[in-house]
C-alpha positions as CSV (number, residue, x, y, z in Angstrom):
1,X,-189.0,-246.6,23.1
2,X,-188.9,-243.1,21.7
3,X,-191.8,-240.5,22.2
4,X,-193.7,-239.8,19.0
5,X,-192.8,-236.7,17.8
6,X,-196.4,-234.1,17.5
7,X,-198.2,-233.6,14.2
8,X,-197.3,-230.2,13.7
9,X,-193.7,-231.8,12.6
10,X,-193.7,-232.5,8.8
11,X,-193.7,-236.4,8.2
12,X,-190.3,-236.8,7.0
13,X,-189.3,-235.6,10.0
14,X,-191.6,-238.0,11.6
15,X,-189.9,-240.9,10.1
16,X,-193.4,-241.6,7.9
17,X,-192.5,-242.0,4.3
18,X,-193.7,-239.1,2.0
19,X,-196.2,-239.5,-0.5
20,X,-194.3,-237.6,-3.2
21,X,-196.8,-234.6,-2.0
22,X,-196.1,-231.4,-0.8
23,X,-197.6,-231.5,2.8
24,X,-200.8,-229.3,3.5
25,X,-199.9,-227.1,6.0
26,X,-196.5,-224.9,5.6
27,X,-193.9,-225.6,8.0
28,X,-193.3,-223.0,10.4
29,X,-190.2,-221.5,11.1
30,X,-188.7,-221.8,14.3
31,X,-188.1,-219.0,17.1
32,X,-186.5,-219.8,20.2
33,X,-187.8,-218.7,23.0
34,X,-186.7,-215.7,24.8
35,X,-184.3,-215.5,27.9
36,X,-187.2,-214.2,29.9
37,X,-189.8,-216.8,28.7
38,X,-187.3,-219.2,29.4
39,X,-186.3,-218.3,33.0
40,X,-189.6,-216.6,34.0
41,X,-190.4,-217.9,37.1
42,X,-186.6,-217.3,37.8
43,X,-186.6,-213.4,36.8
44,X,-189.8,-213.1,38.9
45,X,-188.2,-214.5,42.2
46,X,-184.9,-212.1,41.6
47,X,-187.0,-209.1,41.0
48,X,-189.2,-209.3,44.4
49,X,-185.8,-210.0,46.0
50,X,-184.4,-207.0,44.2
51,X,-187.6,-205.0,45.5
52,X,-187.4,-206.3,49.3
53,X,-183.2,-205.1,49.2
54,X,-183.9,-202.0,47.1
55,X,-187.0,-201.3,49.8
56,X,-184.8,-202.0,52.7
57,X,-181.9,-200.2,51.9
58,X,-184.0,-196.9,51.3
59,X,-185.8,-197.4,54.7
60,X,-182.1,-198.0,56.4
61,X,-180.7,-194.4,54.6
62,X,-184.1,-192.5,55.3
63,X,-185.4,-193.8,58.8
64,X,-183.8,-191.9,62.0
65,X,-181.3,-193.6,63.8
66,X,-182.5,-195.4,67.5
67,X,-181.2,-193.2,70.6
68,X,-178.7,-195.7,72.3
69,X,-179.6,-197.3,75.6
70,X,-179.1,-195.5,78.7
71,X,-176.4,-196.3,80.8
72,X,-177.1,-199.0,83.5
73,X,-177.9,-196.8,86.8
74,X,-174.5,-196.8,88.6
75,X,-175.1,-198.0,92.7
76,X,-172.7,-197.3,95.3
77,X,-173.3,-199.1,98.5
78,X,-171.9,-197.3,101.6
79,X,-170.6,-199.6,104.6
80,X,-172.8,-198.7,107.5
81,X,-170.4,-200.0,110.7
82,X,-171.6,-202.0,113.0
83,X,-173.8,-200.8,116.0
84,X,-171.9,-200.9,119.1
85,X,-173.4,-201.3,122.2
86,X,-173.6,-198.0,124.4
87,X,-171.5,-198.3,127.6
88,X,-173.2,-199.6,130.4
89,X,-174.2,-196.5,133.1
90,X,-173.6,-196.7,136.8
């Protein structure tokens, strides 16, 4: 079954037969609504995410770049020879 239509819709359009009268109140013209009322919540979400890149970006060009690590500490491990045994003395 369909959905009444609201009052503020003239009664012919309603489907209600007309009583020959013109109706009360004038019928108002129709505007459609714009882009932005339309896709509001939409346009809000892009916008902060335009913010947080725009933001971003300007903190990337402007902030001073990290020193790079230091090289790992280079260790050079000698051979020690083995101990020999001193010679017996007489």
């Amino acid at each position: 079954m369909r959905k009444p239509l609201p009052q503020s819709f003239p009664r012919s359009f309603r489907g209600e037969q007309s009583s020959g009268h013109p109706e009360e109140r004038p019928i108002r013209k129709y505007e459609a609504p714009s882009v932005l009322a339309e896709y509001r919540v939409l346009s809000i979400v892009f916008g902060i995410l335009a913010f947080a890149l725009a933001a971003y970006f300007i903190r990337w060009m402007l902030a001073p770049s990290h020193p790079h690590a230091p090289p790992l500490p280079s260790v050079y491990i000698e051979m020690v020879p083995p101990k020999t045994e001193p010679p017996p003395s007489p």
